[in-house]
DSSP file (Angstrom, degrees, kcal/mol; ACC not computed):
  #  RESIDUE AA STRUCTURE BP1 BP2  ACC     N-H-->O    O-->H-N    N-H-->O    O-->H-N    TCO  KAPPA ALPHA  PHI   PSI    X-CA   Y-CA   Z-CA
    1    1 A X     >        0   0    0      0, 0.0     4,-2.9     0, 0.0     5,-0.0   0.000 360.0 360.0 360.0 -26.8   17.8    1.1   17.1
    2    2 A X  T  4  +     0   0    0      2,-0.2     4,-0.1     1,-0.2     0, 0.0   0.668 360.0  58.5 -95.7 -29.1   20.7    2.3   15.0
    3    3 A X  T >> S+     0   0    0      2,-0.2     4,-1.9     3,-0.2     3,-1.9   0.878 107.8  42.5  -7.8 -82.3   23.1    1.4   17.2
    4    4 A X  H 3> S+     0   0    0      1,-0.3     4,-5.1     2,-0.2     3,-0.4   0.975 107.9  55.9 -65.4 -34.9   22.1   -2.2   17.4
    5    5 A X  H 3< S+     0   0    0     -4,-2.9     4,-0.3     1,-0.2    -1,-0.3   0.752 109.3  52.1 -61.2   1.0   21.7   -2.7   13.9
    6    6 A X  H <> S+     0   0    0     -3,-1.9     4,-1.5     2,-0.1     5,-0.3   0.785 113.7  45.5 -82.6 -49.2   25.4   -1.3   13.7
    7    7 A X  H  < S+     0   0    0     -4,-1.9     4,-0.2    -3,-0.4    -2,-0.1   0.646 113.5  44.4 -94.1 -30.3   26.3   -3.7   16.1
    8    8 A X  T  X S+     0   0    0     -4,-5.1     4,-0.8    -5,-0.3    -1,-0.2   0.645 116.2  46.3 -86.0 -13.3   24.6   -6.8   14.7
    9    9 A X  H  > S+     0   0    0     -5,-0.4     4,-2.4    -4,-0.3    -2,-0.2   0.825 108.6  53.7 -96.4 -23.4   25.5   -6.3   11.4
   10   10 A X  H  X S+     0   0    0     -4,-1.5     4,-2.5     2,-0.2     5,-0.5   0.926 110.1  57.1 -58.7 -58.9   29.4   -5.5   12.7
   11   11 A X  H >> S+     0   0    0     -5,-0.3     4,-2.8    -4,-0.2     3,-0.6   0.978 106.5  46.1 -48.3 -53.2   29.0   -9.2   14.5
   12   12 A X  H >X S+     0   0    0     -4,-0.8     4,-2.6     1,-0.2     3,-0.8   0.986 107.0  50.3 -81.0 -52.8   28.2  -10.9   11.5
   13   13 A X  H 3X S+     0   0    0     -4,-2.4     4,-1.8     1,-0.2    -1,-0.2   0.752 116.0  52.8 -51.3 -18.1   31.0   -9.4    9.0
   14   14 A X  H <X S+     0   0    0     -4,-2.5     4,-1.4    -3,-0.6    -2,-0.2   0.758 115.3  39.4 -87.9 -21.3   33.5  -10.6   12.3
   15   15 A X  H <X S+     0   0    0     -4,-2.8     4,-2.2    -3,-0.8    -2,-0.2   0.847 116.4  42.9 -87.9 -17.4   32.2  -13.8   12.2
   16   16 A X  H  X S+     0   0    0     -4,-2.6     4,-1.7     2,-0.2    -2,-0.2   0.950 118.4  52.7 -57.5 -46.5   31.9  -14.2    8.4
   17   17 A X  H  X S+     0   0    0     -4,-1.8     4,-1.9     2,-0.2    -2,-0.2   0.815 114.2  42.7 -38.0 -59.0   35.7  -12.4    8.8
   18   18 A X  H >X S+     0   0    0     -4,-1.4     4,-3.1     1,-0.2     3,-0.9   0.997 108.0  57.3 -69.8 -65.1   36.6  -15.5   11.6
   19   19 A X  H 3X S+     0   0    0     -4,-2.2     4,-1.8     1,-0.3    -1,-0.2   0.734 112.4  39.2 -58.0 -26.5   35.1  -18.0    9.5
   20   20 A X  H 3X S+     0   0    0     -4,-1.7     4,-2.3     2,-0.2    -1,-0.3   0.872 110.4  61.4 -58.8 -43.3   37.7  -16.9    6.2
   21   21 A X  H <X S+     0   0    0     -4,-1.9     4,-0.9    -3,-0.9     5,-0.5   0.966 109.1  39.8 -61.4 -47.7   40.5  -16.5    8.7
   22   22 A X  H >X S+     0   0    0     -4,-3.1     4,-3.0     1,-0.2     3,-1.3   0.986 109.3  61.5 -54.2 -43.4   40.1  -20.4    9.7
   23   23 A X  H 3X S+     0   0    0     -4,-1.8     4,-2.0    -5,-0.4    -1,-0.2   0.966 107.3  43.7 -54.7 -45.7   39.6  -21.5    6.1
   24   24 A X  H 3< S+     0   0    0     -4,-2.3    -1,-0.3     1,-0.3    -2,-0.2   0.199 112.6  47.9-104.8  34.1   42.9  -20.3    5.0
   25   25 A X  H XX S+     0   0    0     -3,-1.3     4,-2.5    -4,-0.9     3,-0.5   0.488 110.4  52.1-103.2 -11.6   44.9  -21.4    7.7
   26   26 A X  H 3X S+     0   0    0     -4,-3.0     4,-2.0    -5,-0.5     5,-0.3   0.993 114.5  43.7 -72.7 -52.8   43.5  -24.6    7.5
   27   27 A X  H 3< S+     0   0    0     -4,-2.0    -1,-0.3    -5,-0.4    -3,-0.1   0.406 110.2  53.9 -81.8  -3.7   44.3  -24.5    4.0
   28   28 A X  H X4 S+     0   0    0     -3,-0.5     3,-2.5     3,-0.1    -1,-0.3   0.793 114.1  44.6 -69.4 -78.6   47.7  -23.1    4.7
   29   29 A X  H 3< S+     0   0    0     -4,-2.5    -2,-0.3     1,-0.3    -3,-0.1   0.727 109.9  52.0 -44.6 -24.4   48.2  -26.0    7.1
   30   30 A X  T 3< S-     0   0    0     -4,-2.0     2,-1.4    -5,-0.1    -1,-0.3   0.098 108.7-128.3-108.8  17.1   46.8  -28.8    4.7
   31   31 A X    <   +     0   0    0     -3,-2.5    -2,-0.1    -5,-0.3    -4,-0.1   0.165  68.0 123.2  76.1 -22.3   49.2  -27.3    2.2
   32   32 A X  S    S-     0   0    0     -2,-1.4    -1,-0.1    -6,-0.1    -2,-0.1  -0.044  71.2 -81.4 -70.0 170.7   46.4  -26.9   -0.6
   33   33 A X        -     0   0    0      1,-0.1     2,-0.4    -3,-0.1    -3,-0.1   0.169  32.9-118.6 -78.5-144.9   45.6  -23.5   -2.2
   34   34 A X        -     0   0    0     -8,-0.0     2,-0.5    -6,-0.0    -1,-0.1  -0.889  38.6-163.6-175.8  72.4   43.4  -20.8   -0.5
   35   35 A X        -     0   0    0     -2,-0.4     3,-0.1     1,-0.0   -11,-0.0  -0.616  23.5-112.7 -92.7 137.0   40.0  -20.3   -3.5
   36   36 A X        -     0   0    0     -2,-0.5     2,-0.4     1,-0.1    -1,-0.0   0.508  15.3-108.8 -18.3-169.0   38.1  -17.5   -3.1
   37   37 A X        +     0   0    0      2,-0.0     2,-0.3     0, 0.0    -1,-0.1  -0.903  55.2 157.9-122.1 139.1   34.9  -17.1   -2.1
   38   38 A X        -     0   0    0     -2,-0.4     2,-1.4    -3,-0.1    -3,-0.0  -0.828  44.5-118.9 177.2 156.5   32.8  -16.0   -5.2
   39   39 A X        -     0   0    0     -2,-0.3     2,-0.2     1,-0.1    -2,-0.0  -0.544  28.9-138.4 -89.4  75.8   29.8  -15.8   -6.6
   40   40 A X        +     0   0    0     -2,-1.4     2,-0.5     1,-0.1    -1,-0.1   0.008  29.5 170.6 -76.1 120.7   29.4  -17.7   -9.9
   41   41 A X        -     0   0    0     -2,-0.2     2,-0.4     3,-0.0    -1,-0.1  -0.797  21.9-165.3-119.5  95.6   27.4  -15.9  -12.5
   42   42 A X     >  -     0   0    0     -2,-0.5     4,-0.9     1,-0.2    -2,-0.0  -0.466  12.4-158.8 -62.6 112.4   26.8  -16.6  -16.1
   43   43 A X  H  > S+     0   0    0     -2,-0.4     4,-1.1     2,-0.1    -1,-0.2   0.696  98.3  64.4 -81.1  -1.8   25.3  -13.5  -18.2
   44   44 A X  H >> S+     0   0    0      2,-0.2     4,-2.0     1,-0.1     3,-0.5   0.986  96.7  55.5 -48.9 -75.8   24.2  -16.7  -20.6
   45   45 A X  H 34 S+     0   0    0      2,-0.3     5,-0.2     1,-0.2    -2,-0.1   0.687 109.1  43.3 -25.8 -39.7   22.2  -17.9  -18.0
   46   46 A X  H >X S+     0   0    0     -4,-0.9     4,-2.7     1,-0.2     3,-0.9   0.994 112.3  47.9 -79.1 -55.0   20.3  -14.9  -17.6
   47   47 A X  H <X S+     0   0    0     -4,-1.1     4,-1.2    -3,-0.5    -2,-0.3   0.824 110.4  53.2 -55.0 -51.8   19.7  -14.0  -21.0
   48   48 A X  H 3< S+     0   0    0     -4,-2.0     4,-0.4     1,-0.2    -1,-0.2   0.434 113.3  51.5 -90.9  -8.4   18.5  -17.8  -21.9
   49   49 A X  H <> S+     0   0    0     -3,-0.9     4,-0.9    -5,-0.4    -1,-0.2   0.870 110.6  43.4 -76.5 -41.1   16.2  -17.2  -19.0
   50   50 A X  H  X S+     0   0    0     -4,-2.7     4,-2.6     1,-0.2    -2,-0.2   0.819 117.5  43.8 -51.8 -49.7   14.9  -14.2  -20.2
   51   51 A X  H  X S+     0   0    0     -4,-1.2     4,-0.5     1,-0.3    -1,-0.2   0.684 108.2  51.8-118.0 -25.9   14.5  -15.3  -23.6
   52   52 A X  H  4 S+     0   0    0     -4,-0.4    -1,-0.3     2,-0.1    -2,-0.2   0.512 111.7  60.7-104.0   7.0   12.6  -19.6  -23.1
   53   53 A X  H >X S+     0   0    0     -4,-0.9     3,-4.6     2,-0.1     4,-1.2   0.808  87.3  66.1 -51.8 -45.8   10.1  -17.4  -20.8
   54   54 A X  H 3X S+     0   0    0     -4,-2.6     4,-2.6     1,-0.3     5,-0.3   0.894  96.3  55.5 -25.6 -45.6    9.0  -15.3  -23.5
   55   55 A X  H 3X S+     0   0    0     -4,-0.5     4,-2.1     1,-0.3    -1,-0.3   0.844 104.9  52.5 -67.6 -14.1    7.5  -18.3  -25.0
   56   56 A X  H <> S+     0   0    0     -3,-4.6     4,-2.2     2,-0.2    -1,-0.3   0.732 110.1  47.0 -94.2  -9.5    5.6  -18.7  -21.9
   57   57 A X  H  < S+     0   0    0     -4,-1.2     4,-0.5     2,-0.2    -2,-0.2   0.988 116.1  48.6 -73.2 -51.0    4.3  -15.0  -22.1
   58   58 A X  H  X S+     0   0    0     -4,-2.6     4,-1.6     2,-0.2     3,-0.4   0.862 107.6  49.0  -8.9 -83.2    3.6  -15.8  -25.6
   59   59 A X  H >X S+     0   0    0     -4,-2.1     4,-2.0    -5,-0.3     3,-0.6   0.913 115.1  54.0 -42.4 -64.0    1.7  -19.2  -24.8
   60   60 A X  H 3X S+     0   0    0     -4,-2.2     4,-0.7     1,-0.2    -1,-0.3   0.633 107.5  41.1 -59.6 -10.7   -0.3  -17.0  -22.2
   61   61 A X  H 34 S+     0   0    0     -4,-0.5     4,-0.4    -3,-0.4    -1,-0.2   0.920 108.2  64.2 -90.5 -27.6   -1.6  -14.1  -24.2
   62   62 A X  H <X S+     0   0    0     -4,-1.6     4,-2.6    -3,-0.6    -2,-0.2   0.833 105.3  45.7 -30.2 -76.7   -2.3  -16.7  -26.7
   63   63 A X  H  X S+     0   0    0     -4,-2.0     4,-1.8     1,-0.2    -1,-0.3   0.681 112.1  49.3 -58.7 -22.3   -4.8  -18.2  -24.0
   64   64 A X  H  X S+     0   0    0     -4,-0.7     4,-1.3     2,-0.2    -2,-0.3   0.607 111.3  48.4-103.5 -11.0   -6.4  -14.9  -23.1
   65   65 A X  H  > S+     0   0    0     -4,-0.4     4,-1.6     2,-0.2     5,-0.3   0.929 109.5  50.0 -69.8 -62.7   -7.0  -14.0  -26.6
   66   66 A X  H  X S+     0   0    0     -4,-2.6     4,-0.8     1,-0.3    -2,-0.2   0.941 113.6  46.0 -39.2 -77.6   -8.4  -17.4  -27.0
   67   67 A X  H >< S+     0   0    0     -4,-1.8     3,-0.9     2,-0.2    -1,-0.3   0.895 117.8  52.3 -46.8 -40.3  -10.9  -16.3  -23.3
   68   68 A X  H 3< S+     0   0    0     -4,-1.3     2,-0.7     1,-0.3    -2,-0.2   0.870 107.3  42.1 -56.8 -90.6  -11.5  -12.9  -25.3
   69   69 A X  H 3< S+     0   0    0     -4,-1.6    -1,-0.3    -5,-0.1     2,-0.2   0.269 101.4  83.5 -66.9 -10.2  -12.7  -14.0  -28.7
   70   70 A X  S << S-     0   0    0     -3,-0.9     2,-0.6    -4,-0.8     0, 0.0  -0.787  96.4 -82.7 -99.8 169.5  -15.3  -17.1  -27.0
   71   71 A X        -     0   0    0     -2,-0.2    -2,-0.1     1,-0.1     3,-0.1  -0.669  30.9-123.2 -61.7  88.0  -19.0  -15.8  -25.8
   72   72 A X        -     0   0    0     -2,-0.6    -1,-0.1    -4,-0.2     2,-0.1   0.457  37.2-118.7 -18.8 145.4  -19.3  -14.3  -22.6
   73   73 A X        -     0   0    0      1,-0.0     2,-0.4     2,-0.0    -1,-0.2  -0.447  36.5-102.4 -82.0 174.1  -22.4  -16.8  -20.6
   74   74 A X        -     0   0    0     -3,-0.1     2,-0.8    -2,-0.1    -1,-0.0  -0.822  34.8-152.2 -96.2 140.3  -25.3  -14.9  -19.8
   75   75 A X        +     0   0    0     -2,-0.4     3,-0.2     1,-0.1    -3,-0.0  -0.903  27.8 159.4-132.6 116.2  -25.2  -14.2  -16.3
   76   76 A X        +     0   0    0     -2,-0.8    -1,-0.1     1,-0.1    -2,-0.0   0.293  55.4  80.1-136.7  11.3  -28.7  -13.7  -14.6
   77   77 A X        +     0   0    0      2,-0.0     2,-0.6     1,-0.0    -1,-0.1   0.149  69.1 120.6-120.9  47.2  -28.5  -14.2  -10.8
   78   78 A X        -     0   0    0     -3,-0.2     2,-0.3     2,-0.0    -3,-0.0  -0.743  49.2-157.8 -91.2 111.3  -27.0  -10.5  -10.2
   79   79 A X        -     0   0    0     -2,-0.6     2,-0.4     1,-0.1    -2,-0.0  -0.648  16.4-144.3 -62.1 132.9  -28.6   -8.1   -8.0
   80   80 A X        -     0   0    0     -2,-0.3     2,-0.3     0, 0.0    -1,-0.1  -0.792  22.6-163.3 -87.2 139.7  -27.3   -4.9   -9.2
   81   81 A X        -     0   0    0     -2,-0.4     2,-0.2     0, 0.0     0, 0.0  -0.885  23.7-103.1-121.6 163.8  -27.0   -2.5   -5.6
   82   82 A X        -     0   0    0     -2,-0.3     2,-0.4     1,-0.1     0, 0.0  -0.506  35.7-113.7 -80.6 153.7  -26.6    1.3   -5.5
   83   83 A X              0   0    0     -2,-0.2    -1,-0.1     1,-0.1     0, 0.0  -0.710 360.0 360.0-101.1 158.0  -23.4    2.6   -4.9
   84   84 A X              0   0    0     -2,-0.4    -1,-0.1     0, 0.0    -2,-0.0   0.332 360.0 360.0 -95.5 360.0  -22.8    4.6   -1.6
């Protein structure tokens, strides 16, 4: 088992590997520059996620306070059974 997963995951970094090689000769040959691959990540983004969800945690506790504080119903077609 360790073996193939060595050997499938080795396949895919030589074909991610082939697929780079091609991009920048094409891009050697079509004269234009050669951009990276990379992963674009704003730590704004995260933080401004972070931070207009709060209001929805907010908004929700808000509502369960709200479900606390009204009057339970009466609830009168429960068998009570013994526990085993």
């Amino acid at each position: 088992m360790g073996a193939v997963l060595f050997l499938s995951l080795l396949a895919a970094a030589l074909v991610l590997a082939g697929i780079w090689l091609l991009r920048a000769l094409w891009a050697r040959l079509t004269g234009r520059p050669v951009t990276p691959w990379v992963m674009r990540m704003d730590p704004r983004t995260g933080w401004s996620t972070v931070y207009r969800s709060t209001a929805r945690w907010t908004a929700q506790r808000s509502d369960q306070q709200r479900r606390a504080d009204a009057p339970a119903p009466d609830v009168t077609d429960v068998v009570p059974r013994e526990i085993r």
